[in-house]
C-alpha positions as a printed NumPy array, in Angstrom:
array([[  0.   ,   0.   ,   0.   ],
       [  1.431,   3.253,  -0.732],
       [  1.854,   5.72 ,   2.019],
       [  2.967,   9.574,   2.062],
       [  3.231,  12.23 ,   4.606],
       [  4.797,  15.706,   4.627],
       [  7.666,  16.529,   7.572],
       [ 10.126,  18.905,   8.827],
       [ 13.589,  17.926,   9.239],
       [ 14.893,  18.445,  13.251],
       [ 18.343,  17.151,  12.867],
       [ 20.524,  13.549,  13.026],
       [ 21.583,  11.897,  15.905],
       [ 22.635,   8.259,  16.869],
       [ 20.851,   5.577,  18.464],
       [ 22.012,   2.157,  19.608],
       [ 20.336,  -0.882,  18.247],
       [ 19.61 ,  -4.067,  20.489],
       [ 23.429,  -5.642,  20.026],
       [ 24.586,  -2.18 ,  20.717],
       [ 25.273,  -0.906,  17.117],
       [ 25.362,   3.191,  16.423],
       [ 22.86 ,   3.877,  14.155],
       [ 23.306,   7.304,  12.785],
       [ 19.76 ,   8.322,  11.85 ],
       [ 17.672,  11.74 ,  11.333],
       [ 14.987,  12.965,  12.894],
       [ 11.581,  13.979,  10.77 ],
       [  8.851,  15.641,  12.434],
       [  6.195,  13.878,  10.642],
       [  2.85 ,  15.51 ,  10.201],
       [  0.257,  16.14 ,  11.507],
       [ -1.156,  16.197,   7.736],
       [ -4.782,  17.266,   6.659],
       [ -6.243,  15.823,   3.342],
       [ -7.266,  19.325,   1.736],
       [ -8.006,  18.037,  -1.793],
       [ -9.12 ,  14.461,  -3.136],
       [ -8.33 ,  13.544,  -6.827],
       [-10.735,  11.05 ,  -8.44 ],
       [-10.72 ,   9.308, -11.817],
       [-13.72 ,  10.465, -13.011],
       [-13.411,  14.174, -12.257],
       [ -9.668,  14.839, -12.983],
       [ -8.381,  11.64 , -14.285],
       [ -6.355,  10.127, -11.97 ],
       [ -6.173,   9.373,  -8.376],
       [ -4.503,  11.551,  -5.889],
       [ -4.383,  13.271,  -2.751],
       [ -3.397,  16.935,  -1.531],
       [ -1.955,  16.95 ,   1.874],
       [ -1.252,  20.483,   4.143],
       [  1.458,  20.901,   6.41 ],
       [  2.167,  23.435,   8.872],
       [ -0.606,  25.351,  10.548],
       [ -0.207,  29.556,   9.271],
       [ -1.955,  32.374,   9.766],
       [ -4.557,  33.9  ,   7.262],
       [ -2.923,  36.671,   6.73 ],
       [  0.512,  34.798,   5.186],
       [ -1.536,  33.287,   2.75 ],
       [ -2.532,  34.489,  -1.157],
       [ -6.153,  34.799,  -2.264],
       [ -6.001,  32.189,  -4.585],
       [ -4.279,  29.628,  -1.738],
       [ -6.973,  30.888,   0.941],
       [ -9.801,  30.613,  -1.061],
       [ -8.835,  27.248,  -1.857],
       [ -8.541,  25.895,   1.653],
       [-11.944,  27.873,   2.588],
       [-13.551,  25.304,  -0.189],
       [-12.093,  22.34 ,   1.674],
       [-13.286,  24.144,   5.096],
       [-10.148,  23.431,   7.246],
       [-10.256,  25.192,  10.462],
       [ -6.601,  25.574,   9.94 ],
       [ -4.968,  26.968,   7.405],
       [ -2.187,  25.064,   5.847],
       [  1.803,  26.706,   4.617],
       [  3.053,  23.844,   2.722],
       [  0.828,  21.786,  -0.066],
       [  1.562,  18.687,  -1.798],
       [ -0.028,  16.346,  -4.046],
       [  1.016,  12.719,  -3.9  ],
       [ -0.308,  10.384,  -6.433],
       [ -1.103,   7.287,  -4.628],
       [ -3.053,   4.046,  -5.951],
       [ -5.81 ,   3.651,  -3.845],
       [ -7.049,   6.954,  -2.567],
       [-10.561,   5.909,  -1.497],
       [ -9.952,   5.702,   1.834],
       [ -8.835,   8.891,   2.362],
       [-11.769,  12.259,   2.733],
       [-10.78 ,  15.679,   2.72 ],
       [-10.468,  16.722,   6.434],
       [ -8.766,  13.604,   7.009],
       [ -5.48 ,  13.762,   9.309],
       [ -2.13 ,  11.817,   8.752],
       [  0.573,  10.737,  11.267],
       [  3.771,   9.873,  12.121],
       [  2.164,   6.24 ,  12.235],
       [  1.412,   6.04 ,   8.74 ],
       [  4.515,   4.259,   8.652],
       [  6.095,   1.702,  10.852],
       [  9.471,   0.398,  11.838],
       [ 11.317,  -1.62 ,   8.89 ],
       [  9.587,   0.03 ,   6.23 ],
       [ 11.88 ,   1.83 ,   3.04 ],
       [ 11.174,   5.321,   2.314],
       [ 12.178,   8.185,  -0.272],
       [ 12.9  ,  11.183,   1.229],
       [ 12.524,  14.786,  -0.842],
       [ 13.797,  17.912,   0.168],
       [ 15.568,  21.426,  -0.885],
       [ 19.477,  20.931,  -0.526],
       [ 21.694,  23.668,   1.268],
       [ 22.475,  26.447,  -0.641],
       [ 26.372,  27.072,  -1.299],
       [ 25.955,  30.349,  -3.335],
       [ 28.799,  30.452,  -6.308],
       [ 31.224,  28.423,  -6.019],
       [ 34.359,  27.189,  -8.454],
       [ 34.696,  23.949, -10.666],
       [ 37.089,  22.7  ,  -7.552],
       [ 34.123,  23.032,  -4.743],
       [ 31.455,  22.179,  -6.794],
       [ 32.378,  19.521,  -9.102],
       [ 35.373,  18.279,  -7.435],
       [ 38.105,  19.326, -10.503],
       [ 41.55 ,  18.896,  -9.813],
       [ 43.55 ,  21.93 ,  -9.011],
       [ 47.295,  22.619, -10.414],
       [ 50.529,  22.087,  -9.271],
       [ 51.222,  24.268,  -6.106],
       [ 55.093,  24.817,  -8.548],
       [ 56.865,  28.028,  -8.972],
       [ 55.528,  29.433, -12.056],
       [ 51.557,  28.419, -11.329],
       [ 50.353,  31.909, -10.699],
       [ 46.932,  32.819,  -9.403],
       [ 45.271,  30.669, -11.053],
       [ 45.672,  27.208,  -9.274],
       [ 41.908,  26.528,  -8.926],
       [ 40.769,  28.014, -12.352],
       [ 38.938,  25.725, -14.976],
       [ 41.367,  26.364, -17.432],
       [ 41.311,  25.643, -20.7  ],
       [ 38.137,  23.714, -22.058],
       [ 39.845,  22.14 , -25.191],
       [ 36.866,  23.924, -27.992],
       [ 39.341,  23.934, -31.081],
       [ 37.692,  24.312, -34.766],
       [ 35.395,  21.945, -34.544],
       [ 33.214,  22.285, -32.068],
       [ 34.078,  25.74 , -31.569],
       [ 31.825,  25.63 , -28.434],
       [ 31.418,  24.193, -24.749],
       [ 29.235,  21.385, -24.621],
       [ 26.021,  21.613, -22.169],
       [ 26.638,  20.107, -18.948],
       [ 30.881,  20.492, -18.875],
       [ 31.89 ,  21.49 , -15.028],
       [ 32.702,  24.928, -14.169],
       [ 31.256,  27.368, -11.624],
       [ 27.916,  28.004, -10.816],
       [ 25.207,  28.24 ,  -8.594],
       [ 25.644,  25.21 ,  -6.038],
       [ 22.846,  23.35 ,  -4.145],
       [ 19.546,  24.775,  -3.575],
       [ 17.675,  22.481,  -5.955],
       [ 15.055,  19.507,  -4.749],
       [ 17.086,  16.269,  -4.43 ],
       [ 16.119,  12.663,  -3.262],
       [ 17.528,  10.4  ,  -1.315],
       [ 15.985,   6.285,  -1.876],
       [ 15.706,   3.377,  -0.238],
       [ 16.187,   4.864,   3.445],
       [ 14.658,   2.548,   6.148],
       [ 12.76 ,   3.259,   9.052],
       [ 14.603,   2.438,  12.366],
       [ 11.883,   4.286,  14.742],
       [  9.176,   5.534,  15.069],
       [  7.741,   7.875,  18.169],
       [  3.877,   8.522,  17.943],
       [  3.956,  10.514,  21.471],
       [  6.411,  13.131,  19.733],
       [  5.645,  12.659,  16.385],
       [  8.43 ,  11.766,  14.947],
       [ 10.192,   9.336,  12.446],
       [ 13.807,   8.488,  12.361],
       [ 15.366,   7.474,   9.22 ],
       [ 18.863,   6.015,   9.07 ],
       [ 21.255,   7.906,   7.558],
       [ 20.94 ,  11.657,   6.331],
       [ 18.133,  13.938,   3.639],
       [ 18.406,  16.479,   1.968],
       [ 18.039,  20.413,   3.613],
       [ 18.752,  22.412,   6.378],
       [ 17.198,  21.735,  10.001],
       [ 13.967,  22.745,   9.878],
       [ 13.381,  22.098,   6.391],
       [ 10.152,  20.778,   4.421],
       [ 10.557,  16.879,   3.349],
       [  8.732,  14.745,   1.723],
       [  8.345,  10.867,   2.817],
       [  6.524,   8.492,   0.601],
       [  7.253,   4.926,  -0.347],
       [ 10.631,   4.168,  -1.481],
       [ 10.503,   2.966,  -5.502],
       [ 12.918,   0.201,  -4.951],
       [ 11.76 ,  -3.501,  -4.98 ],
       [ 13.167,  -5.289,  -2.401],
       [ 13.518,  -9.462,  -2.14 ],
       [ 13.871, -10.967,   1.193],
       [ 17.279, -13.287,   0.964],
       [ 16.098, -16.871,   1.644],
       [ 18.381, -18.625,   4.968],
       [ 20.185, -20.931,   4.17 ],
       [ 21.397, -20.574,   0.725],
       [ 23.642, -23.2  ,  -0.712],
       [ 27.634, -22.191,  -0.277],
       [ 29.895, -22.84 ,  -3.345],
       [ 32.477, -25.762,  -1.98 ],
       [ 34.033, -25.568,  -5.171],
       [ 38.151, -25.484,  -4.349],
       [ 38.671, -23.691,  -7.77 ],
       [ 36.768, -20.805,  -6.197],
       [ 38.125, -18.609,  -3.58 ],
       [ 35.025, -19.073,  -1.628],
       [ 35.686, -22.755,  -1.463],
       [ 38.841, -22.906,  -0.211],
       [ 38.301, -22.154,   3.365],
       [ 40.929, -22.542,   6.071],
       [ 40.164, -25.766,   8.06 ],
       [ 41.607, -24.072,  10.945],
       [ 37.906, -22.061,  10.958],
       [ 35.11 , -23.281,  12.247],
       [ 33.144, -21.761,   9.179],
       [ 35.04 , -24.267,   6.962],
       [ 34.448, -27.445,   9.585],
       [ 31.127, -27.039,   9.129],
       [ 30.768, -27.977,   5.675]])
């Protein structure tokens, strides 16, 4: 079943697992989520949902986005608005509120979110180029692009070649995270490893696209002595086994 719910990023921290493992995870302040729009088949073509976040005042708002939370009559008004296309959408009315338990513990998520902004930076900050040779004779010039090799033919810089520019800022994903914990008294999911954005940044959790195939115990070890997998050290109890 798909799920989706709209957060705000607190921060990472670490927590320790039942055989005492660090787990470095991030925090997600998951919902609370109204429904504020319901997509049909019939009416609009395809089924989706329009969830708010963030509570606001009326007076941050624009006509057009007030008047069209007045329609859904939410007692709240709603900052942040997102439409996730999800495949069954029936059970869901407008007025409707989402949680942090949505999800559960184990589950694989995509996480969306605005990455920091760097400003401009160079080709050596931003795409990692190599910079010259700190030599006598190098000049100024030790983390310039330098040349970019147009002779005749092309006689131009092909789209996409690394140089300076605008760096982060733009909406980036981050797949397949799983779900170590998840804290319905606070509201909150944590997600090992680390998304997109500041602290206090808008996310977006949904189901993560990736298929994933449980590994069946006991699979069949190669004993072949040709193969480095086969030839185990009988000193090991892994090899004695066999």
């Amino acid at each position: 079943m798909q799920k989706a719910i709209i957060g705000k990023k607190i921060g990472m921290t670490q927590i320790f697992d039942d055989a005492g493992k660090v787990i470095p995870v991030t925090l997600i302040q998951a919902g609370p989520c109204t429904v504020v729009q319901k997509k049909t088949t019939e009416k609009d073509g395809y089924e989706a949902i329009q969830l708010g976040f963030d509570t606001v005042k009326e007076k941050k708002l624009t006509k057009p986005e007030l008047g069209h939370q007045k329609k859904a009559g939410l007692s709240e008004y709603k900052r942040v608005l997102k439409e996730f296309p999800l495949q069954d959408c029936s059970k869901y009315e407008v007025g409707d509120e989402l949680t942090c338990d949505v999800f559960a513990e184990g589950e694989y998520v995509d996480v969306t979110g605005i990455s920091k902004g760097h400003g401009y930076q160079g080709a050596v900050k931003r795409r990692g180029a190599h910079i010259q040779k700190m030599t006598h004779g190098g000049g100024p010039v030790h983390r310039h692009s330098g040349s970019m090799g147009s002779t005749t033919d092309p006689s131009r810089i092909f789209k996409g070649k690394i140089g300076a520019g605008q760096m982060g800022n733009e909406q980036s994903t981050v797949l397949n995270l799983d779900i170590v914990k998840v804290d319905t008294e606070l509201g909150l999911i944590a997600v090992r490893g680390a998304i997109p954005g500041p602290k206090g940044g808008v996310v977006y959790v949904k189901n993560t696209v990736k298929t994933h195939v449980e590994k069946k115990a006991g699979a069949a070890v190669s004993i072949n002595p040709q193969k480095q997998s086969g030839r185990g050290n009988p000193q090991k109890a892994s090899a004695r086994t066999r």
